[in-house]
LOZA-869369 format. One line per 10 residues: number of its first residue (from 1); their letters; for each residue y, x, z of C-alpha. Coordinates in steps of 0.05 Angstrom, whole numbers. Each point is the difference from the previous one (the first is absolute). Layout:
BEGIN
NUM = a = Y/X/Z | ...
! end
This chain:
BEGIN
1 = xxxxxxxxxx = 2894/1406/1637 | -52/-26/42 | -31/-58/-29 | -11/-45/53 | 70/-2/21 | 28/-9/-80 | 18/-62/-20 | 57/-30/-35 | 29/-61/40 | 40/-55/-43
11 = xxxxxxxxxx = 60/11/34 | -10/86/-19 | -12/-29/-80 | 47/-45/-11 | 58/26/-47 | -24/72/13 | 6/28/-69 | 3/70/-21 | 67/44/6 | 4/44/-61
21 = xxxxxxxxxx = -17/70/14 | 53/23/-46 | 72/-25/-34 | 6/11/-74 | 39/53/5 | -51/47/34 | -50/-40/-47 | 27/27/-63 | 5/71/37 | -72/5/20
31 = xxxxxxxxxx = -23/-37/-68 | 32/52/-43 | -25/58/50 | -70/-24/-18 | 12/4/-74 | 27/70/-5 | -41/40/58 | -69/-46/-6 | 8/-21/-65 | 35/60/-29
41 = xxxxxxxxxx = 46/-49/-45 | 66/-23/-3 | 18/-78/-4 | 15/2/-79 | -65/39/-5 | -43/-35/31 | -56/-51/-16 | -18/-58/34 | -58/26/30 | 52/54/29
51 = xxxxxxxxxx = 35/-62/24 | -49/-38/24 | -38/65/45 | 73/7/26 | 10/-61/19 | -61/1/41 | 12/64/40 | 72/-19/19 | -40/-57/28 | -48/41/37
61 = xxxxxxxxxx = 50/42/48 | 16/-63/41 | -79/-25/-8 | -15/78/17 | 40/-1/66 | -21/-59/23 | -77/18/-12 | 16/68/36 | 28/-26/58 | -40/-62/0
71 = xxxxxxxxxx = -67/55/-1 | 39/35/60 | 7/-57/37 | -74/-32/-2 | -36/76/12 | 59/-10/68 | -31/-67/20 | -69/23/-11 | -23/-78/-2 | -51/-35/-43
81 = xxxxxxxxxx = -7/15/-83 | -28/-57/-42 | -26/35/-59 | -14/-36/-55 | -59/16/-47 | -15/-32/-68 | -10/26/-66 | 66/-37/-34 | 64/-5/14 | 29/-51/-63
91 = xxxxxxxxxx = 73/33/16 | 33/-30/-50 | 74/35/-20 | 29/44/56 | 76/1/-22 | 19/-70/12 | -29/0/66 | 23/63/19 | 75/-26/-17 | -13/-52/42
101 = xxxxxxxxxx = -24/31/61 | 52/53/-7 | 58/-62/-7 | 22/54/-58 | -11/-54/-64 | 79/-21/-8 | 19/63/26 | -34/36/-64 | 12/-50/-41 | 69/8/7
111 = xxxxxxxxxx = -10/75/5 | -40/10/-70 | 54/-46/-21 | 55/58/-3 | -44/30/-38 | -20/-44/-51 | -66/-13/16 | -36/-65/15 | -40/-2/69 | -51/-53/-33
121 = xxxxxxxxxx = -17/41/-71 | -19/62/54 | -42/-45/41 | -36/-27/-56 | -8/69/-18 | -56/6/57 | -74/-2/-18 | -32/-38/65 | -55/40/34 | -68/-21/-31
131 = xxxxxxxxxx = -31/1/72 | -37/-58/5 | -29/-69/-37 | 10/-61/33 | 15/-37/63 | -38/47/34 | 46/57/-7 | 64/-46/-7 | -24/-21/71 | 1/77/29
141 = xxxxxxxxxx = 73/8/-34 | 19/-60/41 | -24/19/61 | 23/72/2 | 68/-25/-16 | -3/-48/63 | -20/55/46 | 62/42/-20 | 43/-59/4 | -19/-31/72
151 = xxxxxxxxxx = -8/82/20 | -70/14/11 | -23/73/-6 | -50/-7/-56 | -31/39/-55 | -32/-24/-69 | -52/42/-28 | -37/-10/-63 | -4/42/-74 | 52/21/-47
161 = xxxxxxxxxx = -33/-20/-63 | 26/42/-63 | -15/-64/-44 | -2/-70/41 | -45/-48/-14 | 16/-10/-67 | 46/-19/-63 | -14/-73/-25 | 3/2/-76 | -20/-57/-45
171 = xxxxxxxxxx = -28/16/-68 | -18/-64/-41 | 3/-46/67 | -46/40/37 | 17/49/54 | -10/78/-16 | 15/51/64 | 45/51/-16 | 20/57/61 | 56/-12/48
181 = xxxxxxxxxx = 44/58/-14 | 55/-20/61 | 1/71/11 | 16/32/-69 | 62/12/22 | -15/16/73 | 38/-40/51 | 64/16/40 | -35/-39/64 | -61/43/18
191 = xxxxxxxxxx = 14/63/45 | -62/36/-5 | -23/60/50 | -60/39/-33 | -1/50/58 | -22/-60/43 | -62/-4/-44 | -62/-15/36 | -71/14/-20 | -41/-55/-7
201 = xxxxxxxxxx = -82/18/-18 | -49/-38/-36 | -75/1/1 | -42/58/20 | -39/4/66 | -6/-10/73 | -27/47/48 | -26/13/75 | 46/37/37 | 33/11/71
211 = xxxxxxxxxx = 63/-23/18 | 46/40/50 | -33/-28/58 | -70/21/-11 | -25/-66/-25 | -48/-15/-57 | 52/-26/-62 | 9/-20/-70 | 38/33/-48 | 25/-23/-71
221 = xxxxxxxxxx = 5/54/-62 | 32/-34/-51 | -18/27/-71 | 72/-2/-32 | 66/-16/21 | 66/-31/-29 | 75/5/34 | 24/-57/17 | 81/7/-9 | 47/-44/40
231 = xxxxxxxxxx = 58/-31/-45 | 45/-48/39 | 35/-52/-17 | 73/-37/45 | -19/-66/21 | 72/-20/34 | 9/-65/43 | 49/-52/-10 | 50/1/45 | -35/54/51
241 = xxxxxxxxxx = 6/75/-2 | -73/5/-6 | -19/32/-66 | -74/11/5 | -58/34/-38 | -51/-7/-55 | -40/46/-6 | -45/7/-73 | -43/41/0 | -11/47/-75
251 = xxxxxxxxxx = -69/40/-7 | 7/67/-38 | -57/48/-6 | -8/57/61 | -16/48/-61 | 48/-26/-60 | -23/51/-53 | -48/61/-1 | 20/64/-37 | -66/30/-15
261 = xxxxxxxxxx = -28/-65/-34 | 61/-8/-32 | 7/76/-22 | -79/-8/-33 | 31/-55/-45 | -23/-71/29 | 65/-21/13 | -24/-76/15 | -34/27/57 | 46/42/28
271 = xxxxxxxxxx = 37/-64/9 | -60/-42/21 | 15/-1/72 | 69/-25/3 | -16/-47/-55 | -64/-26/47 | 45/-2/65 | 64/-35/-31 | -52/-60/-40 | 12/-16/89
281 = xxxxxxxxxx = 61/-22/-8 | 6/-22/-69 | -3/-72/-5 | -3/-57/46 | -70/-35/1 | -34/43/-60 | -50/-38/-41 | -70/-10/51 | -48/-24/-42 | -30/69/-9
291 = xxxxxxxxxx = -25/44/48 | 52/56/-10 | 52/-53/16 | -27/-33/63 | -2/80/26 | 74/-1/-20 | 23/-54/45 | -35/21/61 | 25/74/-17 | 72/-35/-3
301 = xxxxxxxxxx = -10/-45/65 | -28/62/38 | 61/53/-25 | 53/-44/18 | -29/-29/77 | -21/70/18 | 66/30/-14 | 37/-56/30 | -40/-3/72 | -1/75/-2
311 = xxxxxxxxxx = 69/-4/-12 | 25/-51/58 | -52/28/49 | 14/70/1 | 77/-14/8 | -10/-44/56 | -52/48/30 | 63/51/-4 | 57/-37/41 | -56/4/55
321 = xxxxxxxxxx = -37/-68/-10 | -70/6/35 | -55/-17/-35 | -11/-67/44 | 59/-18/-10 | -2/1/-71 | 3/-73/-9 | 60/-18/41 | 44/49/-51 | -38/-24/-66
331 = xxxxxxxxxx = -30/-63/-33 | -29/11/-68 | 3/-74/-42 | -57/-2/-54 | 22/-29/-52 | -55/-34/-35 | -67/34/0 | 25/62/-43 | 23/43/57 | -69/-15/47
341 = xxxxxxxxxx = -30/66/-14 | 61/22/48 | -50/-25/59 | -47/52/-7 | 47/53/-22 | 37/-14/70 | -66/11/40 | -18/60/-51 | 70/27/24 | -11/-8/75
351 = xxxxxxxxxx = -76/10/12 | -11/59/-54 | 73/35/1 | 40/-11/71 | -73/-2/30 | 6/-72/42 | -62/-39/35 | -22/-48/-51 | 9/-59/48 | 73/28/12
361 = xxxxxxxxxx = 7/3/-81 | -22/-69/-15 | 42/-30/53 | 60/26/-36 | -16/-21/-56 | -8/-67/5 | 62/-2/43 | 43/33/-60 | -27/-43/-63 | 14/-70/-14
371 = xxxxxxxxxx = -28/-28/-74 | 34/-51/-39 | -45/-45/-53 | 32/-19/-57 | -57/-39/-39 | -52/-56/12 | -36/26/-62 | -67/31/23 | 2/51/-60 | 64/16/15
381 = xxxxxxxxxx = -27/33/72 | -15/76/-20 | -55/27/3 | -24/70/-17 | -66/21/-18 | -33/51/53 | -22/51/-52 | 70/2/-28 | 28/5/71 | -43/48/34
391 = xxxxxxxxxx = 3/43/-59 | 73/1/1 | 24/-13/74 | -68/24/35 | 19/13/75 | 39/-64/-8 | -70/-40/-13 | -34/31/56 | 58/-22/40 | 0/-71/-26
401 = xxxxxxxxxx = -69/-4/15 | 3/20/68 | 56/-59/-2 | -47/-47/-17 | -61/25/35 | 41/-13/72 | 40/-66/-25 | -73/-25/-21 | -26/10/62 | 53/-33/38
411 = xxxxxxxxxx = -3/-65/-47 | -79/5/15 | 0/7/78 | 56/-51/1 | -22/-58/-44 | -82/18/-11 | 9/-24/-74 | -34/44/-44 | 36/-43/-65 | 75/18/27
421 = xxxxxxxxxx = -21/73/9 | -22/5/-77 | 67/-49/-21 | 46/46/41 | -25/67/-19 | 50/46/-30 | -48/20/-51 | -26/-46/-48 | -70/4/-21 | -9/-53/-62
431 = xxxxxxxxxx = 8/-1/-52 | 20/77/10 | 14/46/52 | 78/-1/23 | 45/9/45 | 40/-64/19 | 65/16/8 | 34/-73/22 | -53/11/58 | 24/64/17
441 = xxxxxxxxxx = 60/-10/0 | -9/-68/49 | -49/39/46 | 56/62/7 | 55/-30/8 | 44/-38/53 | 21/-60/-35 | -19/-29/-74 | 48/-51/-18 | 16/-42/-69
451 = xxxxxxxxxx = 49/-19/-28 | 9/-72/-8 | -13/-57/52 | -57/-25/-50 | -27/74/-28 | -3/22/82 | -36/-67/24 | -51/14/-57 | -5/70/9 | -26/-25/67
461 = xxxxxxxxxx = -47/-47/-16 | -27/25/-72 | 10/77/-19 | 3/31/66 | -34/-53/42 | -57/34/42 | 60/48/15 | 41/-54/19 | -53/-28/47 | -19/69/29
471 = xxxxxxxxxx = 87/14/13 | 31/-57/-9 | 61/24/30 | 10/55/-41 | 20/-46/-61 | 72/-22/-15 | 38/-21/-49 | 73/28/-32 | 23/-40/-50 | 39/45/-57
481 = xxxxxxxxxx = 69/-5/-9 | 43/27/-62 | 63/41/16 | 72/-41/-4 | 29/65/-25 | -38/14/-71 | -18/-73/-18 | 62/-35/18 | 63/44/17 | -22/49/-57
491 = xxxxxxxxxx = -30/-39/-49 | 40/-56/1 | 74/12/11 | 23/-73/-19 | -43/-32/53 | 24/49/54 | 72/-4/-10 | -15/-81/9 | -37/19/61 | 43/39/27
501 = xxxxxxxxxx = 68/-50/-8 | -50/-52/30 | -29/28/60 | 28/68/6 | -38/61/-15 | -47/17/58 | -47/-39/-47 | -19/70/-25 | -35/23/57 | -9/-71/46
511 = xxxxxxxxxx = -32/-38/-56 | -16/-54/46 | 76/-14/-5 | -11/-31/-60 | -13/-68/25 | 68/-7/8 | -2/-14/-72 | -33/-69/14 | 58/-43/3 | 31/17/-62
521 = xxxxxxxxxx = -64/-18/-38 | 37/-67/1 | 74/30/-18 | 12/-17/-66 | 49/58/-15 | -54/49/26 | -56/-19/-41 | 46/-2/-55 | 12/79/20 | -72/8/7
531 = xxxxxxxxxx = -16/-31/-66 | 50/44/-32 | -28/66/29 | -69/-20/-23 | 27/-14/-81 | 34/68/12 | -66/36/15 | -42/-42/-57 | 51/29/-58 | -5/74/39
541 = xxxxxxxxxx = -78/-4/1 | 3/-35/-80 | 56/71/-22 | -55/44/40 | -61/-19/-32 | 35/-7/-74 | 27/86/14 | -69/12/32 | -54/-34/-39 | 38/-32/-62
551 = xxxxxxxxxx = -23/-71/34 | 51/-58/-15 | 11/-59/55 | 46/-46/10 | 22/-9/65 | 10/-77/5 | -72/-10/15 | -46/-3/60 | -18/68/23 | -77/9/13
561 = xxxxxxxxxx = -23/67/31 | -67/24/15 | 5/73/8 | -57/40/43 | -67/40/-17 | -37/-32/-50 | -58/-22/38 | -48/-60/-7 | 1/-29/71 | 81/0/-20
571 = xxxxxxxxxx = -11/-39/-51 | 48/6/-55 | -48/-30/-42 | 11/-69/31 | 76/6/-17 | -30/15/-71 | -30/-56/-6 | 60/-37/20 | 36/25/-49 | -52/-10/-59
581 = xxxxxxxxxx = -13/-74/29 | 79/-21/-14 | -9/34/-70 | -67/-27/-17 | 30/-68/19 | 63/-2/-38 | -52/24/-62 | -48/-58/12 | 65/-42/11 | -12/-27/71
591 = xxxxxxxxxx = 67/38/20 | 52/5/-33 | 43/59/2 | 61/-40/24 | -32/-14/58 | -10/75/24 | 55/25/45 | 24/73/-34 | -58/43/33 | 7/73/-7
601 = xxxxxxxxxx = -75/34/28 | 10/62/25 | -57/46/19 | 0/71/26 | -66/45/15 | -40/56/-9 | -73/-5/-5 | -47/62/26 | -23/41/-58 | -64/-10/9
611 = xxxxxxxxxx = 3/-88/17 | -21/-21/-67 | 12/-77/13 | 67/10/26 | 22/37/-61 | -32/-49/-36 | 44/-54/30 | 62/38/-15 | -22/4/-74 | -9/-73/5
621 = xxxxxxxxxx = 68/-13/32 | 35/40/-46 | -37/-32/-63 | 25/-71/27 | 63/27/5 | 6/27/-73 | -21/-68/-20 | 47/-53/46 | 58/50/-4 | 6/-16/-79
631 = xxxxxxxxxx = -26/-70/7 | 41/-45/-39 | -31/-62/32 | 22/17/75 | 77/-6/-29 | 4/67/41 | -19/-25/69 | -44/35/21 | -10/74/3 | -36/60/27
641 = xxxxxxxxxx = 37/68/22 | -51/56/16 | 42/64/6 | -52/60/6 | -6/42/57 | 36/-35/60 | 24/38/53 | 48/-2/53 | 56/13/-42 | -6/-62/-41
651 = xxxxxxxxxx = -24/-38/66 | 60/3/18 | 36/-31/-58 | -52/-45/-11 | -17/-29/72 | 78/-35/9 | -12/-33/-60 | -58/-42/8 | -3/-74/12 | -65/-6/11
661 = xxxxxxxxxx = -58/45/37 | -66/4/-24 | -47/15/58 | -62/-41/-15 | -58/42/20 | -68/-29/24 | 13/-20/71 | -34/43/47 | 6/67/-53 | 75/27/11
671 = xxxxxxxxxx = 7/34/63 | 84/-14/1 | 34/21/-54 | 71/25/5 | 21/-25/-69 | 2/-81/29 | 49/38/51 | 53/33/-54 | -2/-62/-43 | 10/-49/62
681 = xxxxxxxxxx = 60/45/33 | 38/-5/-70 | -3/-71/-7 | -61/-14/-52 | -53/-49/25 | -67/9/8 | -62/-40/-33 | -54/27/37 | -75/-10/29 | -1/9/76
691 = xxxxxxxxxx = -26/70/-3 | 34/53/23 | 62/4/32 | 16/-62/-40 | -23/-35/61 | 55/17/50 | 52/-8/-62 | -26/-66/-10 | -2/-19/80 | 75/32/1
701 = xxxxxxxxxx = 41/-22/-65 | -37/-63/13 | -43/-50/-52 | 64/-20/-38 | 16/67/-22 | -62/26/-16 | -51/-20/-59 | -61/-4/35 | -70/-10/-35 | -75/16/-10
711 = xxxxxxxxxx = -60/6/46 | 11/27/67 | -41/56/23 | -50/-49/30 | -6/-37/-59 | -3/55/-49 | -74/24/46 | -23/-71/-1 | 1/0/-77 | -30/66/-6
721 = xxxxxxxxxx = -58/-11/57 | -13/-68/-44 | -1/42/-65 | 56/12/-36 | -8/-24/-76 | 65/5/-38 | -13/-28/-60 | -11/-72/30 | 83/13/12 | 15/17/-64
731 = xxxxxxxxxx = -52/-55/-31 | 29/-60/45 | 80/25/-17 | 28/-16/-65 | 57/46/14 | -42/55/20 | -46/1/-56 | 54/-7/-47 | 26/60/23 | -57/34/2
741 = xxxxxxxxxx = -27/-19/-64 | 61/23/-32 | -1/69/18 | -79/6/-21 | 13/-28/-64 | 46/61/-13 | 65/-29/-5 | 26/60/35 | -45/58/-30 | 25/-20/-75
751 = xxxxxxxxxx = -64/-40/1 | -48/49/17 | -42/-42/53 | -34/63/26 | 59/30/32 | 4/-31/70 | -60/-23/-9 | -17/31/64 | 52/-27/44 | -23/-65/-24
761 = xxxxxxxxxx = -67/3/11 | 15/33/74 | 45/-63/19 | -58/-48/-23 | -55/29/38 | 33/46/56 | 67/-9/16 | -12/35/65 | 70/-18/25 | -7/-67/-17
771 = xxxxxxxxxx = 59/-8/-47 | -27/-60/-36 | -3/-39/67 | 64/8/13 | 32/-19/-65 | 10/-70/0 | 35/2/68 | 39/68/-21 | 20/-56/-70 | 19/-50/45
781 = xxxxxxxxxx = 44/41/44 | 31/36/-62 | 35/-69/-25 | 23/-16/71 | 35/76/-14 | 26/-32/-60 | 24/-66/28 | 32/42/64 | 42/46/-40 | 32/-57/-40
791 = xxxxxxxxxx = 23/-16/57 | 47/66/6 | 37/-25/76 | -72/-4/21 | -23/55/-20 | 57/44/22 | -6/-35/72 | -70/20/0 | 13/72/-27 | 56/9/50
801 = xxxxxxxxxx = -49/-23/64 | -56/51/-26 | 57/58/15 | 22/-32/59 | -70/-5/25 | -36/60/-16 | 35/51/43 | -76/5/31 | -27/47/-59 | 54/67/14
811 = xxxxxxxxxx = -50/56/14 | 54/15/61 | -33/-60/33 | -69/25/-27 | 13/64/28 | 25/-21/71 | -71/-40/0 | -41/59/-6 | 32/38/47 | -10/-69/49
821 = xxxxxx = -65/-5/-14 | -30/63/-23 | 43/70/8 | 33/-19/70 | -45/-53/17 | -30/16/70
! end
């Protein structure tokens, strides 16, 4: 469908649920089909892997119908694609959802019933796609899910990684990587097309050559290849016919094995090339600290945008698309900087290949792009070293230099200001020669927006400002949004069914509709109901993680969650010291344990393999943990869950659970955050900085129902233009120090004072994310927690609003806002 015309009206969502596709009658018919001719069992033979892959495909032939006919009907309309490119997709389990979109959950429930099977055992069966890492690629599951549902013809492209990111194992506290094997057993959701293979090339040279037309041209010879192979993935709407596409890309080798070398006995080499080829499209974000691996993740960001524009270009090209015209049938959406190298591959494509005016080229192109930044992090903007990218991409150098040679020269005749010519440049020149791809991506493309109200307006004015002065209509902002359909309907039954008694069930798609939840945040008898679901999801979460991880809760306790990336600027180190500081204190007897309200702390993160401090800091946390789990003097108050390796699965157990969200970054370092979002939308509240999208939750759920504290962003660059000195705060707070003290005197290391030694020292002299500023306020703001939930009507009410009022953050309503203000904007 034409995007500019698709958008679901209130009226269109409310109560429009799914019809099942099938009664359980034909269920059970097509179910035991799939066994015997796909399977080649029968019932009492087979296994629940059997089971589970049949399962799937009898869900597929509805999904598979719908996709057909809903591919049918957008090639008919021949409108506008949104195609969206990043390099993670954080999927999360496809069954559930797929149940859902289908309506086909009671209807195979009952089904497998007749057959003695339970629907939930197959569905835990599933091993989620390991696709992606954090918010980044939990974001790009959202979205595509919001384009099928309010019926936009869109695409998602990114990489079909054989391993993931990685398995989180801990061995003696501290976190050991093992690989992601989600596809040991394959997976019933991919249909894969190797004929469709494309050839992408690598390296080499470019030549002089004429084109067609007689003209002087340049020509690239790449020096190897690798096939890119399309494997697809369903990604239904809710309530819509639309099932559309994402596409992940797989790299095998163009020439898997050669006979001769293998035939002279070197058999490793006869394999060399396929081995070389698939490293591609191995793992998510390889290692980079060497030089191999930074080659890697430009090969990977390369492979998977070249296929992918290749890809939606030449089948637009074939329902008779001109090439000006282009950008009225497609918008490519960057997401984040790892898909930029798609700029110059687009102008490679229509200057070297299809032979257009460069003028013409680079008008379409910057018509077609639009970049998203997620980060206010200067290291986190890429860039790539020229040697490494001329040597592997060389025609695409020349071309980004010829970008920057003519956007220089505009910046120059406009402005005169030799300074803003060097600070825009594309290519960096200090402390090494680089290409610059946040200002690539900014100079070719239509729009750059962030995502946050706060992470936008300082994307403006601090890490794309000259750009921002030079186009300052070309910035926007689209805040993120979470999808209703995973992170409530799915993941938290209990809630929805209260929902949905309450206010009806259009909910699911019309989030906004949830402010009709506001007066009954003084009904008695609701919050009662609401209290009730909650307990119900703290014992689910407590039987999860005692079957999962052999970690023992009870579940008559505050419910403290701070799961994301482990990252300094996020600062579970300050929740740490929290916890440590309530310890420390009942040891030194200025607490007593009586006084705590039953606290259970839990984290959830992964730290980079290569981020030494933030494994460090899990270490720490899960030394603390060993020790106040078992301490006889907190009279079992106060504990600390950290299950290893959370994912999406777990999320989803763990999310409805929680009391309390930790999002207590540095203000001024989060860019949004879509974690504050889940927690908020199932009734936890938030204690948070004003960073991030905590801003609009805070200006929304209002100051009641929020624990607000710490510097603001202002603040925070006052302190460190004056000199940041940390250890004055942790020599002028008794708290603090005590805290402090008592990890470096090796309380938690079995007294060995050497063993976070480092963490120590970095909090005393650096503490680059100011965590020791913050902590007396972040104290301060923890009792009022305290004092709050003893007060359970109160803190119900205030749960209660925090649903009611953050209807705001569904990635439908992010969704409609970029194609407002970016895809359809005029």
């Amino acid at each position: 469908m034409d995007a500019r015309t698709s958008t679901v009206s209130p009226e269109a969502a409310q109560d429009h649920e799914p019809s099942p596709a099938l009664d359980a009658t034909e269920f059970v018919r097509v179910f035991t089909n799939e066994l015997q001719y796909t399977r080649g069992v029968t019932l009492p033979q087979a296994s629940n892997q059997d089971k589970y892959i049949a399962l799937v495909r009898t869900v597929l032939r509805p999904l598979i119908d719908r996709w057909q006919a809903t591919q049918a009907r957008q090639a008919e309309q021949n409108g506008k694609t949104v195609a969206y490119l990043s390099a993670e997709y954080l999927l999360g389990p496809q069954t559930g959802n797929a149940l859902l979109s289908t309506g086909l959950e009671d209807t195979a429930r009952e089904a497998l019933s007749t057959l003695d099977i339970d629907l939930d055992e197959l569905i835990a069966h599933e091993i989620e796609p390991g696709l992606g890492n954090g918010g980044l690629g939990r974001l790009a599951a959202c979205f595509i899910d919001s384009l099928a549902t309010k019926d936009i013809s869109a695409i998602g492209y990114g990489i079909r990684y054989n391993y993931g990111i990685f398995r989180q194992t801990f061995v003696n506290g501290h976190q050991v990587e093992q690989p992601d094997t989600w596809m040991s057993h394959g997976t019933p959701w991919e249909i894969t097309h190797p004929e469709l293979a494309q050839p992408i090339g690598f390296a080499g040279r470019v030549e002089d050559t004429i084109n067609s037309a007689g003209q002087p041209a340049r020509k690239w010879v790449p020096g190897w290849y690798v096939q890119a192979v399309p494997c697809n993935y369903l990604v239904p709407g809710y309530g819509t016919d639309t099932v559309n596409t994402l596409r992940l890309w797989s790299a095998r080798a163009a020439d898997e094995f050669n006979l001769h070398i293998f035939n002279s006995g070197d058999f490793e080499n006869a394999v060399r090339a396929r081995t070389y080829a698939e490293n591609i499209s191995n793992v998510l974000y390889p290692e980079d600290s060497t030089p191999q691996g930074k080659e890697l993740r430009l090969q990977q960001q390369y492979f998977f945008v070249a296929a992918s524009i290749r890809d939606l270009v030449a089948r637009t090209l074939e329902r008779g698309v001109s090439y000006a015209d282009l950008p009225q049938h497609i918008t490519f959406q960057l997401n984040d900087t790892h898909p930029v190298v798609g700029i110059p591959e687009l102008m490679r494509l229509l200057v070297d290949d299809h032979e257009l005016e460069w003028d013409d080229a680079w008008s379409i192109t910057r018509e077609i792009f639009n970049y998203t930044c997620h980060t206010l992090l200067p290291e986190a903007l890429e860039v790539w070293p020229v040697d490494l990218f001329g040597r592997l991409l060389p025609r695409h150098l020349e071309i980004i230099y010829r970008i920057n040679e003519e956007f220089l020269n505009e910046v120059r005749l406009n402005t005169g200001n030799e300074l803003l010519v060097r600070q825009m440049s594309i290519i960096q020149e200090q402390p090494f020669r680089a290409v610059r791809m946040a200002h690539l991506a900014t100079v070719g493309s239509r729009r750059v927006n962030g995502v946050a109200a706060l992470h936008s307006q300082l994307l403006k004015d601090n890490v794309l400002k000259d750009f921002s002065a030079y186009w300052p209509d070309k910035f926007t902002n689209v805040t993120n949004g979470v999808t209703p359909r995973r992170f409530v309907r799915l993941s938290n039954p209990e809630l929805s069914d209260l929902l949905n008694d309450a206010i009806g069930t259009g909910w699911v798609r019309d989030l906004s509709q949830l402010s009709q939840l506001e007066p009954l945040a003084d009904d008695s008898g609701f919050l009662e109901q609401f209290a009730l679901v909650k307990a119900h999801n703290k014992s689910r979460i407590a039987a999860v993680l005692a079957a999962r991880d052999g970690i023992e809760l009870p579940s008559d306790a505050i419910y403290d969650v701070m799961v994301k990336r482990l990252h300094e600027y996020k600062r579970q180190s300050l929740k740490l010291l929290h916890v440590v500081s309530l310890y420390a204190r009942v040891l030194a007897g200025t607490l007593n344990a009586e006084d705590i309200e039953p606290r259970v702390v839990v984290f959830g993160a992964k730290a980079a393999p290569g981020y030494r401090m933030a494994k460090e800091t899990i270490a720490l946390i899960n030394a603390v943990a060993a020790r106040i789990n078992n301490a006889p003097e907190l009279q079992g108050r106060l504990k600390i869950a950290f299950p290893a390796n959370y994912n999406v699965t777990l999320a989803e157990k763990l999310i409805p659970a929680a009391d309390l969200s930790e999002q207590i970054s540095l203000a001024g370092k989060e860019a949004s955050g879509t974690g504050n979002m889940k927690f908020a939308l199932n009734g936890a509240l938030t204690v948070g900085t004003l960073d991030g999208a905590n801003v609009e939750i805070h200006e929304l759920v209002g100051d009641e129902n929020f624990f607000l504290f710490g510097m603001t962003e202002p603040d925070a660059e006052s302190l460190a233009q004056a000199g940041y000195v940390p250890s004055k705060f942790y020599e002028k707070d008794a708290d603090l120090k005590l805290a402090i003290d008592l990890i470096a005197s090796g309380a938690f290391s079995n007294g060995d004072r050497s063993a976070f030694e480092s963490i120590v020292s970095d909090w005393l002299w650096h503490d680059r994310f100011m965590a020791l500023a913050d902590f007396r306020s972040y104290l301060d703001i923890q009792t009022k927690v305290e004092e709050k939930y003893r007060d359970k009507a109160a803190w119900n009410r205030s749960a209660v609003l925090n649903v009611a009022r953050t209807g705001f953050f569904s990635s439908d309503r992010s969704i409609q806002d970029y194609l407002d203000r970016i895809w359809m904007e005029k």
